[in-house]
N, C-alpha and C positions, 0 to 999 in steps of 0.2 A: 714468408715475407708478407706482411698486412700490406690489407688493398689502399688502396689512394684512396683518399677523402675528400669533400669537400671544403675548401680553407676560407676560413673567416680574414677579407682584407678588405671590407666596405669598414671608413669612418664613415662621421654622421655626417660631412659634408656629401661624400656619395653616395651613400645613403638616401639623402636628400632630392640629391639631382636625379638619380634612379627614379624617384616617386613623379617628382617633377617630368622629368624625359619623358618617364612613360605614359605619362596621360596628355600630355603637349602634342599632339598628333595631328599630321596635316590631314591624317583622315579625318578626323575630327572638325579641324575647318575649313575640309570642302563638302562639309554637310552641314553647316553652318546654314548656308543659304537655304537649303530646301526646309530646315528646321523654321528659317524665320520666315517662309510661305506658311509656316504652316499656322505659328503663335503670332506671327505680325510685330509690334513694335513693344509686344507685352513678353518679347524673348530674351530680354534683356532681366527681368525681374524672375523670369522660368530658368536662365544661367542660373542667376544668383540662390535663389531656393534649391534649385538643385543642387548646388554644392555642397551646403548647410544639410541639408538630404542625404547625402553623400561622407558627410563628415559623421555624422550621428554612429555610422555602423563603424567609420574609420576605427572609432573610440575600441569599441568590440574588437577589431583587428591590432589592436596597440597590445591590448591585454591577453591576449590568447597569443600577440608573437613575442610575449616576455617571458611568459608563462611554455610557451613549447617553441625554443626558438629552431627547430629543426626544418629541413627543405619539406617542401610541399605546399605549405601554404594552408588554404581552404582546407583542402587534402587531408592535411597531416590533423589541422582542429577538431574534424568531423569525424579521422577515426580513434583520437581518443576521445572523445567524447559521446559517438554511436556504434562506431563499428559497423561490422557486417557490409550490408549493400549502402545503406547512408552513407559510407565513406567510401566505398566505391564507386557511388553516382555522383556523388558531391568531386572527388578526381575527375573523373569521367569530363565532365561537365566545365570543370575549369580547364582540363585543359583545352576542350574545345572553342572556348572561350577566349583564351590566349591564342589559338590557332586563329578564331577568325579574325581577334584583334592584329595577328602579325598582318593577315590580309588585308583589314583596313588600312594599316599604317605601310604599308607598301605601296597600296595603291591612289593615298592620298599624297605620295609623295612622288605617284609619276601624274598625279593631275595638279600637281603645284607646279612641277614642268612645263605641264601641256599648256599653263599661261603664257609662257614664253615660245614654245614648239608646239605646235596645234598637231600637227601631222604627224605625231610621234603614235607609237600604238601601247595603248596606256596597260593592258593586262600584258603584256610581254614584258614591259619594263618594270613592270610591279614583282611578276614571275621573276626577273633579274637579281632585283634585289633581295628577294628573299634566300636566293641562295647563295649571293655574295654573304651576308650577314649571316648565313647559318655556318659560310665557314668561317669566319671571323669566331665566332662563338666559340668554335672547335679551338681558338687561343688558348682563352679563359678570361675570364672577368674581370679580373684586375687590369688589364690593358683594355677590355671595351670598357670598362666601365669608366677606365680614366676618359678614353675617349668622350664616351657619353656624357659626361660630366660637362666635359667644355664644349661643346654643340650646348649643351641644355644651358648655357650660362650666356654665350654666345645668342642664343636665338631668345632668352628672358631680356637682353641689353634690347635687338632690335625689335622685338615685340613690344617693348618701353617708349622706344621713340616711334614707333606707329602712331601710340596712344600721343603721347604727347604732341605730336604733328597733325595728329589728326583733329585732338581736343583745338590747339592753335587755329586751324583753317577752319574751322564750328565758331571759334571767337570774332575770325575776321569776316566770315560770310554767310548771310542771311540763309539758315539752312529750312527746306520747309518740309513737313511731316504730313504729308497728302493720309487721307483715311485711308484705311487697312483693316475693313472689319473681321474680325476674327471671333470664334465662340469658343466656349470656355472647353469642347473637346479639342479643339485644336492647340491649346493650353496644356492641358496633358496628355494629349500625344505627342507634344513637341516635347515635354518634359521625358518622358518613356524615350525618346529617338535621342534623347543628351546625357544618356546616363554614361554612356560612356567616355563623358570629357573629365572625371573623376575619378579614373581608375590606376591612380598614381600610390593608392595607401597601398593596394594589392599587389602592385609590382615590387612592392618593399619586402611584402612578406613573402610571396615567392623566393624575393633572396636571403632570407634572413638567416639560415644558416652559414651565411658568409658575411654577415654584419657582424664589427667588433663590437664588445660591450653591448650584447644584444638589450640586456635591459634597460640601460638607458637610449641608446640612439634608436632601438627602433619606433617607440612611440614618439619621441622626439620627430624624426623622419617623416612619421606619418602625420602626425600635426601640422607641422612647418610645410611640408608638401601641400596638404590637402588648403592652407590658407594661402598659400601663395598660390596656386591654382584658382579657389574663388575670386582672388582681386585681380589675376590676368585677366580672365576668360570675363568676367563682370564685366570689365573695363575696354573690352577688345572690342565687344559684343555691341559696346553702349555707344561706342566709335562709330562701328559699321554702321548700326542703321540711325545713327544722326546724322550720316553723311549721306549714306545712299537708305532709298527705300527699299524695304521688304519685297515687295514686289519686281524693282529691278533688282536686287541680292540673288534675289534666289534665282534668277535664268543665270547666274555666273557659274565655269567652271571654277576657280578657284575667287572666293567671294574675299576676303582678306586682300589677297593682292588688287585686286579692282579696285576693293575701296585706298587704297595707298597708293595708287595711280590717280584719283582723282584728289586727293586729298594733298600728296606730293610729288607729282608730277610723275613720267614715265622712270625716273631712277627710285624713288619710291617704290613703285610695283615689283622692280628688278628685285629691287635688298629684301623685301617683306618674303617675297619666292621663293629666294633662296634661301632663307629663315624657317619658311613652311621646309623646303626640303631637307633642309638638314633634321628639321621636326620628326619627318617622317624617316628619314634614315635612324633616326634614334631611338623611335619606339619600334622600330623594327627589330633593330638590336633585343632592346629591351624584354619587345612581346619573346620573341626566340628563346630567350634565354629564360624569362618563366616557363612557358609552357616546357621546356625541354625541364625542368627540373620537379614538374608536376610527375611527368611518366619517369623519372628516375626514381621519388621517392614511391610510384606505385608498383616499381618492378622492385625497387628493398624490400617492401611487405610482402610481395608475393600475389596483390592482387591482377597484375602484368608479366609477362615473361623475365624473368631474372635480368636477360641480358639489358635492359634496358637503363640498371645500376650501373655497368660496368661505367669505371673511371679512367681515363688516358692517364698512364702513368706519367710522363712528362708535365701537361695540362693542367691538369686532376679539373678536367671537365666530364659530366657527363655525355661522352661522343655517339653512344648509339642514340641515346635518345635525342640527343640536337640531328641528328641525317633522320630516324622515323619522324621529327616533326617538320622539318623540311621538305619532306618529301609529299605529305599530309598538304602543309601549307603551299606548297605550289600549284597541287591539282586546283586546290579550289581561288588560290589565286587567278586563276586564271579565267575564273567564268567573268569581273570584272563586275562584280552584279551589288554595286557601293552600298545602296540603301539595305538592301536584305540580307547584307553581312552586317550592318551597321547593327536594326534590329536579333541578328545573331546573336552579335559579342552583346548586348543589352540582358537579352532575356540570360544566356547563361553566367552573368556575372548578376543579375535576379536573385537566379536560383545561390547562388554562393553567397551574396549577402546573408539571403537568408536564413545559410547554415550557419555561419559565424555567430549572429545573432542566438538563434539558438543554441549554440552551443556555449556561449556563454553562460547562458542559465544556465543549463544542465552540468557545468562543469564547476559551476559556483555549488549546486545542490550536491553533485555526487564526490566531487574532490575540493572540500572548502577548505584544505591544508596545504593545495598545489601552492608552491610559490610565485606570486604575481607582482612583481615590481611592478606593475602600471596598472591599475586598476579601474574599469569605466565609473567617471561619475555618474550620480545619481541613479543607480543601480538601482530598479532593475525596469527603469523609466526607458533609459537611453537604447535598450536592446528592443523593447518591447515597439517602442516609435519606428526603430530602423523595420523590424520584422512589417510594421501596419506598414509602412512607406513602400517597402518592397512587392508588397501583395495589391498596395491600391494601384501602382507603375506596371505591373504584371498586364491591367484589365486596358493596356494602352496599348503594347506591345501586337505589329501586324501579326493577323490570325494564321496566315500560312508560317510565320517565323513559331507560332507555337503550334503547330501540326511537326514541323521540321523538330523540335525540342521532343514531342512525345514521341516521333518516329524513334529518336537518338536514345531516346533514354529507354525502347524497347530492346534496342541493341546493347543498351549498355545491361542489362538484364540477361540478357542471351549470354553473352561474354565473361560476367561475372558469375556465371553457375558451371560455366563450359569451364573455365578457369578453377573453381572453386571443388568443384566433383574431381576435377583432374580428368586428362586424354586416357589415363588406360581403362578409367569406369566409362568414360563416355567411349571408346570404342567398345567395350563391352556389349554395352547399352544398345548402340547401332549395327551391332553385329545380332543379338538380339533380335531387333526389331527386323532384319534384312535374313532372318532364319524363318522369323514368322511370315513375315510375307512370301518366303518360298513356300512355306509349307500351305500358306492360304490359294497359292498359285496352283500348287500339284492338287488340292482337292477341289477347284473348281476343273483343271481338267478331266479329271477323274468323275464327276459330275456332269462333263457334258460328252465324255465318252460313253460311259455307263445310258446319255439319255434320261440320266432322273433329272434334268436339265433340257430343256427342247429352245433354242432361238428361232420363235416364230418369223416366219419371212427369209429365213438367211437359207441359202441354198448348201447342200449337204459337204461338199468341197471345203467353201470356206469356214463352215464349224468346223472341217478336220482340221483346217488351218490355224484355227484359232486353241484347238485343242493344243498341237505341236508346239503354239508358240505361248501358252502359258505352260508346259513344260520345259521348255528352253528358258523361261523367269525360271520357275521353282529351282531348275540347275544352279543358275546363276549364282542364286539368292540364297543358296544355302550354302555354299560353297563361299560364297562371300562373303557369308556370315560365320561360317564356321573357322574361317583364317583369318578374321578380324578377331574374334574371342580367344584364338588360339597364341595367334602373336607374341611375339616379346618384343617387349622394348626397350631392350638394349641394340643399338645399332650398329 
């Protein structure tokens, strides 16, 4: 019997919503505020560039997801086109990226709450949803994704009448714009801490093995997305701080609903809230469902434990990998810690732009006969800008958030050779090395019984003592070592 698959049943309207959902995040605008601490009323023009920033690499992501419409995403582009450990850190990396974005979007949807219930405990509730939505996921897509679609349409309607209620009470009352001087580091810094309000082309390609007519709706998808993105988030943004200052924005827990409490009254603040939350329920959905399908296509290849393919036959979801990311995403949902996940999902969605980017080149050089329904314009202009773009947002990015990336990507090193040598060479290996150190054990005691060895100061007792007990290591250690070399592994 063949295994279950993945099934293609995204049109391009969900398709669409997908891209949309996923980057519409109340994570996202309850860091709104601290972003416009930090760029002031020049946040409004650092949205809009950034999107346009944003859109540049989308292009690259249009054409690599027509060109290899299969699951993975970043993933799957990077290993045909580098292979080896590139396409193993390049997975690696997204999907922790996807991990910390399901974090954000969790926990901006229990602080779009906390507007209404202050007293609620915001990393528990965030922890909640993570694992309702991981088992929702265990469905399968076609019913989240219907779902997601109408939240995401739903919350586009009353994010519209924000703007427009808001733009209205700007027309009838003298609004004033007290100075906010801000310098041009806090311009792109602010731009580095928003890159993640853009990350709706990704969530497309993550699904794209399940998009019908991959060649055309998925650049479509990611177009259509990434533009209706820049004239929400432009428009949302331009609201906030005409209405409220940068300065009072940024001390709010959730800054959107504030501003729509003074703009239209306390029912105002209610609907925008619940708009944020459903925001956040939906890219929670969303992030879940990429990142679980990241470690599915790296357990097909074999650079992950196999199990992590496996497909529920009823479903034809991947279920171990949705409960291993669940499981991931709760521990650290829970430290609650908004701003330095925010910079998290930043930097390793960085690093993945940058693969895309490149790999574009290199896939145009090495395979110029692959078939490309969608093609980046102005090639090889538009990759070369997204790569400078990403490298110049890199030098923005908090410095402990990239000590935490190079820690990660030590691990991912460690993991991918442990993996890649295979358990019966690495026990080998370690059995080895745990023979040697017996045997390094038995000739220091042999050295300091013999006396060709003297420990000045230690009294004659505990040299015997210390004799005995580096002969109880060399037992140990070679006996250890020689049942680990010995082994079978069949169980």
């Amino acid at each position: 019997m063949a295994e279950p698959q993945l099934k293609r049943k995204l049109g391009l309207l969900r398709a669409t919503m997908l891209g949309v959902g996923g980057a519409i995040s109340a994570g996202g605008f309850a860091t709104i505020g601290y972003a416009a601490g930090l760029a002031g009323y020049e946040i409004v023009a650092v949205v809009f560039v950034s999107g346009f920033i944003s859109l540049i690499t989308m292009f690259s992501y249009a054409e690599l997801g027509t060109a290899l419409p299969v699951a993975g995403g970043e993933y799957t582009y990077s290993k045909v086109a580098f292979g080896g450990f590139t396409s193993f850190l390049t997975g690696w990396f997204e999907w922790l990226s996807n991990m910390f974005y399901t974090a954000l979007s969790a926990m901006g949807f229990a602080y779009a709450i906390a507007y209404l219930f202050p007293q609620i405990n915001i990393p528990l509730i965030a922890v909640v949803v993570v694992i309702i939505f991981s088992l929702v996921n265990l469905k399968g897509i076609q019913e989240t994704g219907t779902a997601g679609a109408v939240i995401t349409i739903i919350v586009l309607v009353i994010l519209s009448v924000f703007v427009l209620g808001g733009w209205s009470y700007m027309q009838g009352t003298q609004v004033t714009r007290p100075p906010f001087p801000v310098g041009i580091l806090g311009i792109f810094t602010a731009a580095s801490f928003l890159f993640d309000l853009y990350l709706g082309g990704e969530a497309v390609a993550a699904s794209q093995a399940e998009i019908k007519n991959p060649g055309r709706n998925i650049p479509r998808a990611i177009v259509i997305s990434g533009l209706i993105l820049i004239a929400l988030y432009t428009s949302v943004i331009a609201i906030a701080v005409g209405i409220v200052p940068p300065a009072v924005l940024m001390e709010q827990v959730s800054p959107i609903a504030f501003v729509a409490e003074q703009a239209m009254g306390p029912v105002g603040g209610i609907v925008v809230t619940i708009a944020l939350a459903m925001t956040g329920l939906a890219a929670t959905n969303e992030a879940i469902m990429a990142q679980s399908r990241v470690l599915y296509a790296m357990g097909r290849d074999g650079y992950l434990p196999n199990i992590l393919c496996k497909v529920h036959k009823r479903f034809c979801t991947p279920y171990v990998a949705i409960a291993v990311c669940a499981v991931f995403t709760a521990i650290f949902t829970a430290t609650g810690f908004v701003n330095f996940v925010v910079y998290a999902v930043n930097l390793g969605f960085i690093v993945g732009f940058s693969i895309v980017n490149l790999a574009v080149i290199k896939l145009r050089k090495t395979k110029p006969h692959l078939d490309r329904p969608f093609k980046v314009p102005l090639y090889p202009y538009m990759p070369i800008a997204g790569l400078a773009t990403c490298a110049f947002l890199l030098l923005f990015i908090e410095p402990s958030v990239i000590v935490l990336g190079l820690e990660l990507g030590i691990v991912a090193l460690l993991v991918y050779y442990i993996r890649m040598v295979g358990y019966h060479r690495i026990r080998i290996a370690l059995g080895g090395v745990s023979m040697g150190l017996g045997v390094f054990a038995a000739f220091a005691a042999y050295l300091l019984g013999t006396n060709a060895i003297v420990l000045h100061g230690v009294a004659s007792g505990v040299s015997t003592l210390i004799v005995v007990f580096l002969i109880f290591i060399s037992i140990i250690e070679v006996l250890g070592g020689l049942l680990s070399m010995t082994a079978s592994d069949k169980t």
